[in-house]
VEXLUMMI-76737 format. One line per 3 residues: number of its first residue (from 1); their letters; for each residue x, y, z of C-alpha. Coordinates in steps of 0.001 Angstrom, whole numbers, padded with zeros to 6 digits, always signed. Layout:
N
NUM) A) X/Y/Z  ...
***
This chain:
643
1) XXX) +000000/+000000/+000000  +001097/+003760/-000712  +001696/+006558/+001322
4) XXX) -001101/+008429/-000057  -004096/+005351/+000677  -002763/+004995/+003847
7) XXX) -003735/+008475/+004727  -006838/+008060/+002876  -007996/+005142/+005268
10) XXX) -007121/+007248/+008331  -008697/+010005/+007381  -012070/+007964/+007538
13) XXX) -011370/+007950/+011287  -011352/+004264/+011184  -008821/+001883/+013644
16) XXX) -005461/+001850/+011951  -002015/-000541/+011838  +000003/+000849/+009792
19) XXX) +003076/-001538/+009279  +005335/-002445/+006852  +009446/-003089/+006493
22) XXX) +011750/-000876/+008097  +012160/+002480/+005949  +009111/+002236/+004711
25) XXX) +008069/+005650/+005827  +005646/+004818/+008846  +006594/+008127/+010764
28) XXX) +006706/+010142/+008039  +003104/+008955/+007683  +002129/+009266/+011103
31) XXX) +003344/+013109/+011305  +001854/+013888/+007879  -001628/+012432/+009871
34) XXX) -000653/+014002/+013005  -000089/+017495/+010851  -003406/+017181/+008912
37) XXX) -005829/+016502/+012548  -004102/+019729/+014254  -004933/+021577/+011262
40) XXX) -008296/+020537/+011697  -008396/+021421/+015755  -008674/+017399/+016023
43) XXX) -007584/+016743/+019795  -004654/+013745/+018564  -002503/+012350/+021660
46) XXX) +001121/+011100/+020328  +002621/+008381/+022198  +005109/+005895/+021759
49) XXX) +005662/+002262/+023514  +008940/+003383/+025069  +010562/+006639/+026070
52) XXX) +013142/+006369/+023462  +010586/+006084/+020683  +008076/+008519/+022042
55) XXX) +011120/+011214/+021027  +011325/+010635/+017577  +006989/+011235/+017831
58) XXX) +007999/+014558/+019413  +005353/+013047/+021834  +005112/+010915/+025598
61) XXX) +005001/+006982/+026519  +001753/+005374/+026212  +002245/+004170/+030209
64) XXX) +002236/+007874/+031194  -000482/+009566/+028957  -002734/+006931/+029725
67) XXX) -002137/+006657/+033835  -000874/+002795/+033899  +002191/+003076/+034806
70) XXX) +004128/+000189/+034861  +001768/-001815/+036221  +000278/-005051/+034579
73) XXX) -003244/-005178/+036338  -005766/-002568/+036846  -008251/-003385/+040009
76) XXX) -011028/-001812/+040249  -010375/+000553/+042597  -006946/+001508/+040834
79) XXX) -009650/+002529/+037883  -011860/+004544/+040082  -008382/+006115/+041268
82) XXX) -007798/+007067/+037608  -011008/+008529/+037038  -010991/+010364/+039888
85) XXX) -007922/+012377/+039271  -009380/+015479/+037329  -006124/+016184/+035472
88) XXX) -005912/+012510/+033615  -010036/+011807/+033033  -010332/+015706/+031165
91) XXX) -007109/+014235/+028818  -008724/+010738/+028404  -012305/+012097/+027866
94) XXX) -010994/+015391/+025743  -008837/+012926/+023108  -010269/+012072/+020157
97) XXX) -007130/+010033/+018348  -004649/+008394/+019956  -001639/+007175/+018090
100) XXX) +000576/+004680/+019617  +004064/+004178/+017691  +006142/+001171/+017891
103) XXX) +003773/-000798/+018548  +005705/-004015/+018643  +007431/-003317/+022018
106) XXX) +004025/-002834/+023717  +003194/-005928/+025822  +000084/-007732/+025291
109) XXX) -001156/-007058/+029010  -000273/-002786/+028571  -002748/-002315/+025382
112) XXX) -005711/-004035/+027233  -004764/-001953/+030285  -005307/+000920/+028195
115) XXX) -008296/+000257/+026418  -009961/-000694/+029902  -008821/+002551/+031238
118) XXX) -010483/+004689/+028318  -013611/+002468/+028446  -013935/+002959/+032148
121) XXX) -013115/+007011/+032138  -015146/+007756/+028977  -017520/+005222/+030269
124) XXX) -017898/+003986/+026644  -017326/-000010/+025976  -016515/+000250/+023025
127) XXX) -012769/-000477/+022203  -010532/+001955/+023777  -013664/+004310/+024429
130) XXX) -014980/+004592/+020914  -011793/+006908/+020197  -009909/+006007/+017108
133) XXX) -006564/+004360/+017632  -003652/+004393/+015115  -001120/+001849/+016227
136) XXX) +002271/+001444/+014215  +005220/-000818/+013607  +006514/-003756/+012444
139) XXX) +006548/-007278/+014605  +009707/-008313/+012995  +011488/-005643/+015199
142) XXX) +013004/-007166/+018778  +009567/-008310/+021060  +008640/-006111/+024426
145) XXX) +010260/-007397/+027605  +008209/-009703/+029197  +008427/-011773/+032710
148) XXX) +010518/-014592/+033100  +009443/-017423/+031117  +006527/-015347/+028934
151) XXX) +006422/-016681/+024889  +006155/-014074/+022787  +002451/-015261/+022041
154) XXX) +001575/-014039/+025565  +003423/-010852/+024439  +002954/-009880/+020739
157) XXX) +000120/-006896/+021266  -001785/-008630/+018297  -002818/-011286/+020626
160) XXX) -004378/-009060/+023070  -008256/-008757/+023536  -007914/-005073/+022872
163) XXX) -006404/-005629/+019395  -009311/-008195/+018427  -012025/-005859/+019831
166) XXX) -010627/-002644/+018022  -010847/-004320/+014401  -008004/-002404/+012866
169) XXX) -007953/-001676/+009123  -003910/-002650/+007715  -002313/-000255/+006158
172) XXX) +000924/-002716/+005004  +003320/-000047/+003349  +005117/-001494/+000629
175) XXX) +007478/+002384/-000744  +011190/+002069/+000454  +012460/+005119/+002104
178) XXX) +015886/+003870/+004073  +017365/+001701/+001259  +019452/+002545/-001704
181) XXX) +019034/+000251/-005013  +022287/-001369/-005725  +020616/-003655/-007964
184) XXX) +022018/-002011/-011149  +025413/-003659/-011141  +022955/-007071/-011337
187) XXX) +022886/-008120/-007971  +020632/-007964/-004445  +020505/-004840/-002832
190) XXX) +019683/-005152/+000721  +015930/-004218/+000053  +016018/-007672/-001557
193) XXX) +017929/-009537/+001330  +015849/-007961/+003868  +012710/-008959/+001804
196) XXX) +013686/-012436/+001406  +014430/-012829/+005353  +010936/-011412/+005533
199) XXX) +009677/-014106/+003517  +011950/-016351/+005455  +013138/-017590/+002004
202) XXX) +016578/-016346/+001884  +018767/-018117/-001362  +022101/-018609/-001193
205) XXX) +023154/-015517/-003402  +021643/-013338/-000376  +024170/-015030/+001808
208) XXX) +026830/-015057/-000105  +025898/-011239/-000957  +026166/-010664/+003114
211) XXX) +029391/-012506/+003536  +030720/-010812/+000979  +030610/-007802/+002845
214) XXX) +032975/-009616/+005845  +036736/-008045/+004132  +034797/-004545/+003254
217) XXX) +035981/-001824/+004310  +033215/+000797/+005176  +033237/+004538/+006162
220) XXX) +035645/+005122/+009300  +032204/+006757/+011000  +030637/+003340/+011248
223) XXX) +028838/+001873/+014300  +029375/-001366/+015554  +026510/-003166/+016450
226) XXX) +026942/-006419/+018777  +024015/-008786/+020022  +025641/-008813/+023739
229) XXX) +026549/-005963/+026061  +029357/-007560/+027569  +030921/-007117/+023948
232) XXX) +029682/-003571/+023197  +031433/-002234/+026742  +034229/-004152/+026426
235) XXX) +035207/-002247/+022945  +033871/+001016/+024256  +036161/+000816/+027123
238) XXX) +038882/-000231/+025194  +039006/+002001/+022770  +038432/+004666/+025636
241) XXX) +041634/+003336/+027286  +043383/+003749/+024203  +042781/+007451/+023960
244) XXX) +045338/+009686/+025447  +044347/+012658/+026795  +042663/+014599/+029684
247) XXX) +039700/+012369/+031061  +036599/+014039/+031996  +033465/+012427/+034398
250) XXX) +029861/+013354/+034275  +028170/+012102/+037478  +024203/+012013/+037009
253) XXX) +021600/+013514/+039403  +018715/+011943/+040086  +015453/+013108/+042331
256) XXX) +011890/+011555/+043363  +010907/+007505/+043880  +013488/+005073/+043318
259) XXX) +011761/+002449/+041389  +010649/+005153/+039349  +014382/+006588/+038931
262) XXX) +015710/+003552/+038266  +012890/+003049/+035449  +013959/+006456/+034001
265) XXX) +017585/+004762/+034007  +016506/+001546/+031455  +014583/+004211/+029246
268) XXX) +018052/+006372/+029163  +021364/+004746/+026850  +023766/+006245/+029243
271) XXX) +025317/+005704/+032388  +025540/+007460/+035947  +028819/+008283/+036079
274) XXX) +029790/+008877/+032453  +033719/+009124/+031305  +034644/+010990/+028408
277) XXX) +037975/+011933/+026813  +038711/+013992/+023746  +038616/+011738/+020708
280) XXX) +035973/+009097/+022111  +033001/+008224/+019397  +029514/+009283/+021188
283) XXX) +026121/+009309/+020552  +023460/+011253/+021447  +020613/+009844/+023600
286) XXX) +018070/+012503/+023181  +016296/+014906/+020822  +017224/+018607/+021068
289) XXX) +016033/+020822/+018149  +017892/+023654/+018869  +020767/+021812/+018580
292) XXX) +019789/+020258/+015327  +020012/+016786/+016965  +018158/+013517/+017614
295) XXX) +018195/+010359/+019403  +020808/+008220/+017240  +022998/+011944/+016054
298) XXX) +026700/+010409/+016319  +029520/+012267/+016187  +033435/+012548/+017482
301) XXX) +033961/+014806/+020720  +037164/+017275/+020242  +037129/+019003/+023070
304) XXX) +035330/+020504/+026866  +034477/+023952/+026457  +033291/+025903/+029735
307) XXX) +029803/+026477/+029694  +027761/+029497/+031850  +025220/+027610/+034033
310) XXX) +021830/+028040/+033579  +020940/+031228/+035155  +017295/+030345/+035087
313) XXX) +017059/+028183/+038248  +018035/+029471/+041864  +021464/+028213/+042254
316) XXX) +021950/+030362/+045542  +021760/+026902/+047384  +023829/+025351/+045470
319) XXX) +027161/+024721/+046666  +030503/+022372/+046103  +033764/+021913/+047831
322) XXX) +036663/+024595/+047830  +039252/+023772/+044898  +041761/+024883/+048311
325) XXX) +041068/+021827/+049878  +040712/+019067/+047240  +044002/+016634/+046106
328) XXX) +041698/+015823/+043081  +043080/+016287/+039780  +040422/+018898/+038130
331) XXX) +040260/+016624/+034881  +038763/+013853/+036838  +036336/+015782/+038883
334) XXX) +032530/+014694/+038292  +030651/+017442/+036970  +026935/+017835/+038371
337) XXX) +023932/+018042/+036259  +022869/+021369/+036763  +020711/+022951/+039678
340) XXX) +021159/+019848/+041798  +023208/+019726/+045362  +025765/+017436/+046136
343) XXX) +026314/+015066/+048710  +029655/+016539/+050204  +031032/+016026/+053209
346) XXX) +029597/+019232/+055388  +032345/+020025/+057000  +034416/+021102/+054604
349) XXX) +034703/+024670/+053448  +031505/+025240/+051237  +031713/+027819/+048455
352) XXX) +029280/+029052/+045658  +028862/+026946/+042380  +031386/+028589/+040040
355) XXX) +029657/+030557/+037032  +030604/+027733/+034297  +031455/+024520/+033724
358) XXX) +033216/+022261/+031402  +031212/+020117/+028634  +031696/+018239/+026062
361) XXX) +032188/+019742/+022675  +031007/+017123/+019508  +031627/+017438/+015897
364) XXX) +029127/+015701/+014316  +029448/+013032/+011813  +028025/+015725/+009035
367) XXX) +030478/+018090/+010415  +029191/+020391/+012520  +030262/+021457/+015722
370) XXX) +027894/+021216/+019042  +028502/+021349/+022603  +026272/+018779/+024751
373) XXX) +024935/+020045/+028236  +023039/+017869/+030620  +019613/+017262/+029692
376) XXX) +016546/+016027/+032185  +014320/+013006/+031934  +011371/+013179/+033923
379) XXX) +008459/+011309/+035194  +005110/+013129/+035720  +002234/+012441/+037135
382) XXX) -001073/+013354/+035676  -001299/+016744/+037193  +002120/+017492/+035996
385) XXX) +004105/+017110/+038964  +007165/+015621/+038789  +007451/+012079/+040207
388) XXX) +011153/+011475/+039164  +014151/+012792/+037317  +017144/+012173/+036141
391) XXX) +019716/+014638/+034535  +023103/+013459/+032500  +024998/+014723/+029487
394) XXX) +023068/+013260/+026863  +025509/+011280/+025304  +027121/+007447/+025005
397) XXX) +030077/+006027/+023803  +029022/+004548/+020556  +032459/+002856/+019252
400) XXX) +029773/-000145/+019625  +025882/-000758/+020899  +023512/-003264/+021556
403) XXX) +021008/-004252/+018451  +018388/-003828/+020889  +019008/-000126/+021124
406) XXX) +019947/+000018/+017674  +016609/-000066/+016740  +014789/+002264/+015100
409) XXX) +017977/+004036/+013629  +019131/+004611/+010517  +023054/+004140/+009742
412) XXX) +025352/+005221/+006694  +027679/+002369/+008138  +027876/+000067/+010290
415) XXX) +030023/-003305/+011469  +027897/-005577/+012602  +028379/-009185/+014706
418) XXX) +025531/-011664/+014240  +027611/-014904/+015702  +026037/-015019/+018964
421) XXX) +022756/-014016/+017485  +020376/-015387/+020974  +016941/-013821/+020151
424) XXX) +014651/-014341/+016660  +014349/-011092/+014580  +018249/-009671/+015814
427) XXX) +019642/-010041/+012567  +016709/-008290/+011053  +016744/-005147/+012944
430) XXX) +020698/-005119/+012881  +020982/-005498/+009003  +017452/-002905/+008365
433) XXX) +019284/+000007/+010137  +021594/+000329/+006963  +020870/+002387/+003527
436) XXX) +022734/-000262/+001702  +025291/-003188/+001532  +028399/-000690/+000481
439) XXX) +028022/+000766/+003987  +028171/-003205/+005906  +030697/-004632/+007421
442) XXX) +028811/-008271/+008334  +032079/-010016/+011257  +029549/-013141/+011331
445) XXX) +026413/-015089/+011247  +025329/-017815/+013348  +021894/-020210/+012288
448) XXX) +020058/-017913/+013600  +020695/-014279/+012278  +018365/-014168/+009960
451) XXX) +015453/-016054/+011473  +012197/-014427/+012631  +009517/-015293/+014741
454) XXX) +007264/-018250/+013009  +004488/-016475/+015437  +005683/-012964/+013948
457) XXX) +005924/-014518/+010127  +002398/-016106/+010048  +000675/-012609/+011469
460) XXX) +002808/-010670/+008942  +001512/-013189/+006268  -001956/-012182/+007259
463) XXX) -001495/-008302/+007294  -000018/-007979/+003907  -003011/-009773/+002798
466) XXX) -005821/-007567/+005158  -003883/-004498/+003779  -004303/-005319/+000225
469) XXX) -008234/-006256/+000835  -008393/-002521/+003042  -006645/-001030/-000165
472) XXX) -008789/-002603/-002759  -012002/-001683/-001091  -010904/+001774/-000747
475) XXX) -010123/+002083/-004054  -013868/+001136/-005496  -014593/+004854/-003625
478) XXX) -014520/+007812/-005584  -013208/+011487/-004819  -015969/+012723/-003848
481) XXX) -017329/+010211/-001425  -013741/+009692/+000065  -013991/+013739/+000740
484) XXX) -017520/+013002/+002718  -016221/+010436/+004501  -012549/+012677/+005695
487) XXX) -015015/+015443/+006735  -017923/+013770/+008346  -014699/+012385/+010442
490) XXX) -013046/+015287/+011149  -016847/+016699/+012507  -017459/+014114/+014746
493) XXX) -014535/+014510/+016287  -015270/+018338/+017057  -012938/+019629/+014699
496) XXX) -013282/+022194/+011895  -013469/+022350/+008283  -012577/+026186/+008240
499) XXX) -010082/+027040/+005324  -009167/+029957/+007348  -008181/+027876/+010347
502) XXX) -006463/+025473/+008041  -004336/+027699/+006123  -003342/+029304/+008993
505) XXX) -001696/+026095/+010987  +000102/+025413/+007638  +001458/+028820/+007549
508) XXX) +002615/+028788/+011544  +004374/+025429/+010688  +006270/+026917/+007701
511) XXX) +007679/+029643/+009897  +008496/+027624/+012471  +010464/+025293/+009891
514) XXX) +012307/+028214/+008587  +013180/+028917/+011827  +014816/+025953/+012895
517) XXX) +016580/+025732/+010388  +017881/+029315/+010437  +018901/+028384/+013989
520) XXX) +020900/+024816/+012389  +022480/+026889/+009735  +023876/+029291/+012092
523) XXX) +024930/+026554/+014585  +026346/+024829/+011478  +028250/+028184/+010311
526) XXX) +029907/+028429/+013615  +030995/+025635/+013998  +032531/+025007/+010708
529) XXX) +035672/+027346/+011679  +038567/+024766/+011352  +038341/+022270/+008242
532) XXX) +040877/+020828/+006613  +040067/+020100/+002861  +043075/+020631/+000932
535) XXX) +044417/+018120/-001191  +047958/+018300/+000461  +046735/+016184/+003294
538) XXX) +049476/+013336/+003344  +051824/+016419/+003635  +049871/+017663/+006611
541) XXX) +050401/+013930/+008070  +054132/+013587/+007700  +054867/+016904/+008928
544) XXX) +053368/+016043/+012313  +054739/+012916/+012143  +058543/+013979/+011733
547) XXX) +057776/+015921/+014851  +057630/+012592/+016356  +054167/+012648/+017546
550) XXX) +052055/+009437/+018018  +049318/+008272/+016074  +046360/+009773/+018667
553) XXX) +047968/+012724/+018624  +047922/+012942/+014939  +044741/+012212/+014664
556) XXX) +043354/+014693/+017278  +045308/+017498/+015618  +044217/+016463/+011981
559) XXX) +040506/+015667/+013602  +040700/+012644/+011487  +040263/+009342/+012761
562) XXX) +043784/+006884/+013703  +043098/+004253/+010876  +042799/+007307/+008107
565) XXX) +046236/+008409/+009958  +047537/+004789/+009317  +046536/+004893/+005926
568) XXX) +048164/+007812/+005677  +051620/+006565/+007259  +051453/+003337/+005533
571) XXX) +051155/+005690/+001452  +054344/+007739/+002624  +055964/+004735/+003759
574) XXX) +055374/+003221/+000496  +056751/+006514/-001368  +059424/+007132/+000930
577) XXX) +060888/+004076/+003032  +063672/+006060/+005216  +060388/+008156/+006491
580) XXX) +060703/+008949/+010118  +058431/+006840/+012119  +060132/+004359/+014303
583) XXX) +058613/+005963/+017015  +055611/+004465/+016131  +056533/+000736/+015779
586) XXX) +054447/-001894/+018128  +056154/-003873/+020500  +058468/-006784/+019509
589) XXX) +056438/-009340/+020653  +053570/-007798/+018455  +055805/-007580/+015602
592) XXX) +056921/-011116/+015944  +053250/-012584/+015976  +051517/-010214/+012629
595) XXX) +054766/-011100/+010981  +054774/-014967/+011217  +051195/-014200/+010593
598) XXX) +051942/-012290/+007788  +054474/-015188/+006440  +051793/-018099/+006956
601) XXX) +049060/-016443/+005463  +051283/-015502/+002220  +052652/-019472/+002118
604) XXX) +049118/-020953/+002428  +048126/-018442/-000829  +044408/-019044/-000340
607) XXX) +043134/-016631/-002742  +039807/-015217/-000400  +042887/-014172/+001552
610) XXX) +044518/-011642/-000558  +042761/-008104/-001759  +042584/-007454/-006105
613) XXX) +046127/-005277/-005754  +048136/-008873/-003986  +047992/-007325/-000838
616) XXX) +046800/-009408/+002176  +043533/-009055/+003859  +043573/-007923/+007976
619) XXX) +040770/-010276/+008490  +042561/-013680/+008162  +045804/-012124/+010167
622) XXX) +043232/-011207/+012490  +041898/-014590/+012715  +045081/-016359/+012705
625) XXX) +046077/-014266/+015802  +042967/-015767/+017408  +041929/-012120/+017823
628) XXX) +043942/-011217/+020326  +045638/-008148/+018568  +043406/-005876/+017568
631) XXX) +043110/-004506/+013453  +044625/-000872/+013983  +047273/-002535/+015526
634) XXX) +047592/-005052/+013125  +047401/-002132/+010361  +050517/-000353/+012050
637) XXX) +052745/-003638/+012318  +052077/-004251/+008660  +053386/-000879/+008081
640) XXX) +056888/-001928/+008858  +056617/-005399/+007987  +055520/-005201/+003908
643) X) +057373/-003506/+001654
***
């Protein structure tokens, strides 16, 4: 199904899933809805299974809009606790859409929880009150978390009572969005592949087209994504080691209920006390316009830059210990979210929160320069006060993640691990976060990487085939009765047909667009000062490098990354072999073990071993080394091993 008949059907005001493969364009058609009911004065709540996704919906979790919490079971006298609570039943009773996006992470027992909430405050028994309901996503995505033991039949929201009594019309997009055809050199593009594991009929040429990718080298500002956590933090700690360098701590503030704080914590991809040094690959956890960021925005920091604290709040309470009587070194101090106290011992000297402090400067992977100050999570309740909250620099290393909170990004390029693949549908959401196969780097597969649920698979079956009845009978409608049925919608839902009033919304959006992205453009102008661009940059390199300065320090000057450095070193060793860069050569014991590597790979003369120019690939080294030296090192021994 299209775009464009999607909208159709939910413009009829009728119960909506609107699914489809990843890239598809399901947000874009949920704020192109969501744009076309405010227009209309149509009272539409956005929400979003998790906190993570309710940001890219610019909108709340389902849990908190709706009152449930995180509670499984509603008694009756938690319901007549809901109702009675002015603040929630006006927002319940005043709502006249509700959109829930990614739908698939919503457990089974939440949806009915909120359908028998809006049925018992509107007092209406219809499903979920008689409002209409637009749920999205795609059940091939990573299943909620459920209690010990739980199948994900007892999970899957499609299995719910609520689902079956709300009849949704399918709106199955079938348009790619994410993906880029590669198919014009005659082989699958990953549109295909990802198809095919859809299907769950993937040929041989789709697997051979994946392992091909294994030797590739992709963009240097790839993610890795890894099925386990234990491997993600191991390489983001390593590589954080590796970095030389002032280190910097973040220490996060938290305030309100525990369990509730420690919910906020799950919802948030950072940690409490977060380390940072100049150099280290990070990612941004949340959304900040002004900023011209989003959840997913990854980038390089190059620097602390001292920021004025926010002189909004009352920081006349506010106090930390005298520099005078600290031993600490002030690049390891932890830096407090502001507006919050500390925990000091209270006898020592006490003095006023200085006027700034130091935070992380990021240049962006498109280049621009931002600097990331704490931001603040919070729980409310349904007056608006604030249950819990918890405040951190919005950021996480990002050298590597988990596929789980991969999802729901898109990726230029990525290296990706599927060999300990442990959950049905991982491979899937790993592999769909990518454009195309020239920007994969695919380490391994195990049987099941690109398996999905058979529960999953025979629903899916049944929604493509729902959404191409829904499309087929909308079709038989012409213009003009479509147009009665869009209005007599918008009416009952005590909105307005008023040109006037419509034009107007559109008009405020456009000016708000061009406003934004006045602000991005002049965020983007200032911090494009220092680029380097000019075609003399192997020159640039070896100048640095005669001045006997190591590889991270080349690269933080240069702002380039330490295997383009590498690359560079290992071109002016080839044009010049007396170059000056002994300094730089690995251990003896390192250069013993790549070179007998070296030796036994070039004796065995397996052909898959060796790149088109004769040159040997750093993957079977790698492997011969049982992976216990890692590839930039690898890359540097080589430099003074080949000729």
């Amino acid at each position: 199904m299209r775009q464009s008949s999607a909208l159709d059907i939910l413009k009829t005001g009728q119960n909506v899933f609107l699914t489809g493969s990843a890239g598809s364009g399901k947000t874009y058609t949920l704020n192109q809805y969501i744009d076309y009911l405010r227009a209309r004065r149509v009272p539409v709540a956005v929400t979003a299974s998790t906190g993570i996704a309710a940001t890219h919906m610019n909108g709340t979790t389902i849990h908190s809009w709706s009152g449930i919490g995180i509670k499984d079971e509603l008694t009756d006298r938690d319901l007549s606790n809901l109702s009675r609570k002015q603040f929630l039943a006006d927002r319940l009773k005043d709502t006249a859409v509700l959109i829930i996006d990614e739908i698939s992470m919503l457990h089974a027992k939440q949806i009915n929880l909120v359908s028998q909430v809006l049925k018992h405050v509107r007092k209406n028994d219809k499903a979920f009150g008689g409002i209409q309901v637009v749920v999205a996503g795609d059940f091939f995505q990573l299943p909620p978390i459920g209690s010990k033991g739980e199948s994900n039949r007892e999970k899957f929201a499609f299995m719910s009572e609520a689902w079956l009594e709300a009849k949704f019309h399918i709106c199955y997009l079938s348009e790619q969005h994410r993906q880029v055809s590669e198919a014009a050199n005659g082989g699958l593009d990953l549109d295909d592949i990802l198809n095919q594991i859809r299907r769950q009929e993937v040929t041989f040429e789709a697997i051979a087209a994946l392992e091909a990718t294994f030797d590739q080298n992709v963009d240097i500002k790839r993610t890795r994504l890894y099925t386990h956590n234990l491997n993600v933090n191991s390489i983001n700690d390593k590589e954080l080691a590796a970095l030389d360098g002032e280190m910097m701590r973040f220490t996060a503030t938290s305030t309100g209920d525990s369990k509730l704080v420690e919910t906020l914590k799950k919802t948030v991809r950072t940690q409490d006390d977060l380390v940072l040094k100049v150099g280290a690959k990070v990612m941004f956890i949340k959304n900040n316009t002004e900023l011209g960021v989003s959840n997913g925005t990854m980038g390089e920091l190059i620097g602390f830059a001292a920021v004025k604290i926010n002189d909004d709040k009352d920081n006349s309470d506010d106090l930390i210990e005298d520099d005078s009587e600290s031993t600490e070194n002030d690049a390891d101090k932890n830096i407090k979210g502001k507006g919050k106290k500390t925990t000091k011992d209270k006898d020592k000297p006490k003095v006023k929160k200085p006027s700034t402090q130091k935070m992380p400067v990021v240049r962006l992977n498109s280049g621009r320069e931002v600097i990331a100050e704490p931001e603040e999570w919070i729980i409310e309740d349904e007056t608006g006060d604030v249950l819990a909250s918890y405040e951190q620099v919005p950021l996480c290393l990002a050298w590597a993640i988990t596929i789980h909170k991969s999802q729901g990004m898109t990726l230029d390029a990525a290296e990706i691990d599927l060999s300990r693949t442990f959950e049905l549908g991982q491979g899937y959401v790993a592999l769909s976060r990518l454009k195309s196969l020239a920007g994969l780097q695919l380490l391994g597969m195990n049987d099941m990487s690109l398996q999905l649920d058979p529960l999953a698979r025979g629903a899916d079956k049944r929604f493509l085939a729902l959404s191409d009845e829904a499309d087929a009978n909308y079709a038989m409608l012409d213009e003009e009765s479509m147009t009665q049925a869009h209005e007599k919608f918008i009416l009952k839902s005590g909105g307005t047909l008023s040109k006037s009033v419509i034009d107007a919304y559109a008009n405020l959006q456009k000016k708000r667009r061009e406003q934004q992205q006045a602000q991005i453009d002049k965020k983007q102008k200032l911090g494009n000062q220092v680029s380097d661009k000019s075609d003399s940059t192997l020159l640039a390199t070896r100048i640095l490098l005669e001045e006997s300065l190591s590889i991270a320090e080349i690269s933080q000057a240069r702002q380039l990354s330490q295997s383009t450095i590498m690359r560079h070193i290992g071109d002016l060793k080839s044009q010049d072999p007396s170059l000056a860069c002994d300094h730089l050569r690995p251990e003896d014991e390192v250069m013993t073990a790549v070179g007998n590597a070296y030796v036994a790979i070039k004796v065995a003369n397996n052909p898959n071993d060796f790149n088109d120019d004769g040159s040997i690939k750093l993957r079977p080294i790698f492997d011969h080394l049982k992976q216990t030296i890692d590839y930039n090192t690898i890359r540097l021994a080589l430099i003074f091993i080949t000729p």
